[in-house]
ChimeraX commands (.cxc) that place a marker at each C-alpha (Angstrom):
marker #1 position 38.59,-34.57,-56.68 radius 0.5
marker #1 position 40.34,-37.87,-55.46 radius 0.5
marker #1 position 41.11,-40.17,-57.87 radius 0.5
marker #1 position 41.05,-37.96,-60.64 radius 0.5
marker #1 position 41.86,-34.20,-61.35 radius 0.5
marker #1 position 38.30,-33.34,-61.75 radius 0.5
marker #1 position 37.05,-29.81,-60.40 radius 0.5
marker #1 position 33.35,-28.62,-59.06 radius 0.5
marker #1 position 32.41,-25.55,-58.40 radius 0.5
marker #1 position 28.98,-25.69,-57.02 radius 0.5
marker #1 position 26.57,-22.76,-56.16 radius 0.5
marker #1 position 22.89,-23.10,-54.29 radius 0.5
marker #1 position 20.32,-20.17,-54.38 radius 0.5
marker #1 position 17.19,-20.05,-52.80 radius 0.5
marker #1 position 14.04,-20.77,-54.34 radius 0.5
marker #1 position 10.87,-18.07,-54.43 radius 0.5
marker #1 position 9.05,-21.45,-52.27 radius 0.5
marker #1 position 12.06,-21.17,-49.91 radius 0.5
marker #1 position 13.73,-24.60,-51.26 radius 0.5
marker #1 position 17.07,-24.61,-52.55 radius 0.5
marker #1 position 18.33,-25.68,-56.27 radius 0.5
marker #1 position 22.00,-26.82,-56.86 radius 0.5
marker #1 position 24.02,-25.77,-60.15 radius 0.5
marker #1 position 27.67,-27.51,-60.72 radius 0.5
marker #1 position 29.96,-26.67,-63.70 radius 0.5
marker #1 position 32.57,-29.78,-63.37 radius 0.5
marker #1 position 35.24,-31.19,-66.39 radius 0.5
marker #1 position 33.31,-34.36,-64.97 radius 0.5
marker #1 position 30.03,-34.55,-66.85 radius 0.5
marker #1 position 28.67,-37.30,-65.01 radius 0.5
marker #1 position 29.16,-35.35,-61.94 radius 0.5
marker #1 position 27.22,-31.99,-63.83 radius 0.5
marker #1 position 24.62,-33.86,-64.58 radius 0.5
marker #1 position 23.99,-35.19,-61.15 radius 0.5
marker #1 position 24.35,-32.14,-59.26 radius 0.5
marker #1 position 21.87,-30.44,-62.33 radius 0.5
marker #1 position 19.79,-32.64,-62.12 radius 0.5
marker #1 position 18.52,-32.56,-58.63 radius 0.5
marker #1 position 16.17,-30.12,-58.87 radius 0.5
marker #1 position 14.30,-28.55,-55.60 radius 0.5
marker #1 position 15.87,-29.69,-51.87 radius 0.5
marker #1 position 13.38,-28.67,-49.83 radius 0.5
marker #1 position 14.97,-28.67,-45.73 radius 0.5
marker #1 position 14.30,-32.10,-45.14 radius 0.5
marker #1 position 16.25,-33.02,-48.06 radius 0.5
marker #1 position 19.12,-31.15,-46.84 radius 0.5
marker #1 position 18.52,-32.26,-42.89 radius 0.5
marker #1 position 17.37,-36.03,-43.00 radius 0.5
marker #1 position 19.61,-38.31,-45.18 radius 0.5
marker #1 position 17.11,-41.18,-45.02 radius 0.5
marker #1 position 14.63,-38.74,-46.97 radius 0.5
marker #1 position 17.34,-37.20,-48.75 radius 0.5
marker #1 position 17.30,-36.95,-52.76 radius 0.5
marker #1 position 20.87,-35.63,-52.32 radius 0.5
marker #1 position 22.01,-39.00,-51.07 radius 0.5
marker #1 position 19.24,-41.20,-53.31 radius 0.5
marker #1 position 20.22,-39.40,-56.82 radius 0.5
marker #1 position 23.83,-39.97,-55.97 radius 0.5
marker #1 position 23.18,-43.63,-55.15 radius 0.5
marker #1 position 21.24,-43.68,-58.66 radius 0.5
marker #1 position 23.92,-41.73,-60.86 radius 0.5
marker #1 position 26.52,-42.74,-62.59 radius 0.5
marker #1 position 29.32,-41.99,-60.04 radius 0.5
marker #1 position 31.49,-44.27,-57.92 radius 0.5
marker #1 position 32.15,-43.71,-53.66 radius 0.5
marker #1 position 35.47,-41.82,-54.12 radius 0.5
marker #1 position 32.99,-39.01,-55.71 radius 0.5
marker #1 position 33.11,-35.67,-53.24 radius 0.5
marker #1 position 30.42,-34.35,-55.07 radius 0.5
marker #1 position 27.87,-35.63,-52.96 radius 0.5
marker #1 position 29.86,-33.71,-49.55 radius 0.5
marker #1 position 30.28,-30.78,-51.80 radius 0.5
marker #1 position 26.09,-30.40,-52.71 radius 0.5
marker #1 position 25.39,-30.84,-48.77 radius 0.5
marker #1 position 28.04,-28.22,-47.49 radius 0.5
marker #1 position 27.10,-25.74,-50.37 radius 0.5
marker #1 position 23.16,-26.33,-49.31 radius 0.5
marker #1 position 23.96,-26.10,-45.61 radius 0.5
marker #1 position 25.90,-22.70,-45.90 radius 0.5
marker #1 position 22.88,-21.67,-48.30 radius 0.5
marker #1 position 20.21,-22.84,-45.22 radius 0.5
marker #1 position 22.22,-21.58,-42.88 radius 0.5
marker #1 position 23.55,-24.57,-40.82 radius 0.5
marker #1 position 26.82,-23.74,-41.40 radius 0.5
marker #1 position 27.95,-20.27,-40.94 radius 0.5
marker #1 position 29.16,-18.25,-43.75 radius 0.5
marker #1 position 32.04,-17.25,-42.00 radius 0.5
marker #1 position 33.32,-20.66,-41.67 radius 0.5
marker #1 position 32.84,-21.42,-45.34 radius 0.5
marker #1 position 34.01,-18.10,-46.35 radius 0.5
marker #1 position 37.97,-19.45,-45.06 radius 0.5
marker #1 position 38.52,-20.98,-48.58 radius 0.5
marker #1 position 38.86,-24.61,-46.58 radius 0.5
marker #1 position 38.48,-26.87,-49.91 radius 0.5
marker #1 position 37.00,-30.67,-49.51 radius 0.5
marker #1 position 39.52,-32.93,-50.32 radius 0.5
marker #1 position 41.35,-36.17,-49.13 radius 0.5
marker #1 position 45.15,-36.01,-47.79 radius 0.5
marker #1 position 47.09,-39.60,-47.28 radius 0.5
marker #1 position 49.00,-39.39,-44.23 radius 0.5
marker #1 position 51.40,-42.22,-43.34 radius 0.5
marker link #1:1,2 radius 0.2
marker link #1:2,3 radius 0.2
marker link #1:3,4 radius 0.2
marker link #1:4,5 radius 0.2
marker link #1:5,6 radius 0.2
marker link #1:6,7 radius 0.2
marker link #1:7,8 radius 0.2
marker link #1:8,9 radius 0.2
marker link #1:9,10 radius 0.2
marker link #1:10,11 radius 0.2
marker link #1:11,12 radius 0.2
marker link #1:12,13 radius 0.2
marker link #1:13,14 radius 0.2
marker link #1:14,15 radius 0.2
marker link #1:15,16 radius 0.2
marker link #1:16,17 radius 0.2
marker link #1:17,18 radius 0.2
marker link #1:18,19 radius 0.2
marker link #1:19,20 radius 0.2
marker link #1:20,21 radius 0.2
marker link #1:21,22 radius 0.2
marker link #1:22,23 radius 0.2
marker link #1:23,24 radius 0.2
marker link #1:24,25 radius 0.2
marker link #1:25,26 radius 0.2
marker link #1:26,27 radius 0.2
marker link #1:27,28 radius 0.2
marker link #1:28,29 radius 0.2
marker link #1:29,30 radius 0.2
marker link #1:30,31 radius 0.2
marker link #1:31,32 radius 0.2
marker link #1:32,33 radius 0.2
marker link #1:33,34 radius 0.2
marker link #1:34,35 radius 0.2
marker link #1:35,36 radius 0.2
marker link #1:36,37 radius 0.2
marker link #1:37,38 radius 0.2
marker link #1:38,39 radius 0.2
marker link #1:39,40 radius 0.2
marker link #1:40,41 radius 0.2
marker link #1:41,42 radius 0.2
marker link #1:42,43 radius 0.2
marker link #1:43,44 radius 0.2
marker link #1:44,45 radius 0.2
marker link #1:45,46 radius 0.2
marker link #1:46,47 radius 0.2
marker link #1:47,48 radius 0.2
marker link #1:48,49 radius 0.2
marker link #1:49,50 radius 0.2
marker link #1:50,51 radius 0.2
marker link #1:51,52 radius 0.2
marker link #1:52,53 radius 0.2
marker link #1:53,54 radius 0.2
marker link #1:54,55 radius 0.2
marker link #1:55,56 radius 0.2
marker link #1:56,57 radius 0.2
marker link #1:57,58 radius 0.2
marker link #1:58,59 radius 0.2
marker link #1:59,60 radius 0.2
marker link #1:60,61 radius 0.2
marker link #1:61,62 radius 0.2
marker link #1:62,63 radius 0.2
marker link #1:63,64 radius 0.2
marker link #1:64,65 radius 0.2
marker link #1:65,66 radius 0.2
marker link #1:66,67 radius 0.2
marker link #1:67,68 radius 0.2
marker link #1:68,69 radius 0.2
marker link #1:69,70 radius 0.2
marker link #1:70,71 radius 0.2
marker link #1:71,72 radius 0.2
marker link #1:72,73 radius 0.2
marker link #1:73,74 radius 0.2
marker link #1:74,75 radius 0.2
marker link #1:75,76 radius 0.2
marker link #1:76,77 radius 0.2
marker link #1:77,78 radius 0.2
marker link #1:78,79 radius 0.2
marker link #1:79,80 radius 0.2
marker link #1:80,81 radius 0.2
marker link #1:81,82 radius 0.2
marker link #1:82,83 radius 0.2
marker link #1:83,84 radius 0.2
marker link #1:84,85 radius 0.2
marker link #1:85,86 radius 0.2
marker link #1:86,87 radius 0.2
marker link #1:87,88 radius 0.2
marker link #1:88,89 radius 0.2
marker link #1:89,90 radius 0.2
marker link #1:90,91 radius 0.2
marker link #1:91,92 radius 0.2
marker link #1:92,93 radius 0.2
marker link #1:93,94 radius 0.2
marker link #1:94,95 radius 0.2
marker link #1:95,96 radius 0.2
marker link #1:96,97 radius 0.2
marker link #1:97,98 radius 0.2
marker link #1:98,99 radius 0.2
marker link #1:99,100 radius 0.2
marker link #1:100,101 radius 0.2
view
């Protein structure tokens, strides 16, 4: 994770009341304890950012903008919901930032 040599790995499961619950083991703590501390995403929480406790907790934590956390929780989710196939995320394509001149 750009700037530092941080690593996520995040995982989403489904909920018995069909909302979805994030779990991140990071060597950042400050990004653990945000994605851990989400709690339920129902749809809308995944789908509407305005509405979103994905992008309100992250505005709220501890974390600066060059955090991919927040991209990583939404991408994990989406493959989770199904609005991104599987087979696309199953390609191993990590998030990350490349400086081109």
């Amino acid at each position: 994770m750009f700037p530092c040599e941080n690593r996520t790995e995040i995982e989403v499961r489904t909920t018995e009341a069909s909302d979805y619950i994030a779990r991140a083991i990071n060597t950042c703590k400050k990004a653990e304890q945000y994605v851990n501390g989400l709690g339920p995403l129902s749809l809308t929480a995944l789908a509407n950012k305005k509405e979103s406790k994905i992008f309100r907790d992250f505005i709220d934590s501890e974390m600066n903008d060059n955090y991919l956390v927040l991209s990583g929780v939404s991408t994990a989710a989406w493959v989770k919901a199904g609005m991104i196939a599987q087979s696309i995320a199953k390609k191993g394509v990590l998030l990350g930032i490349e400086f081109v001149e």
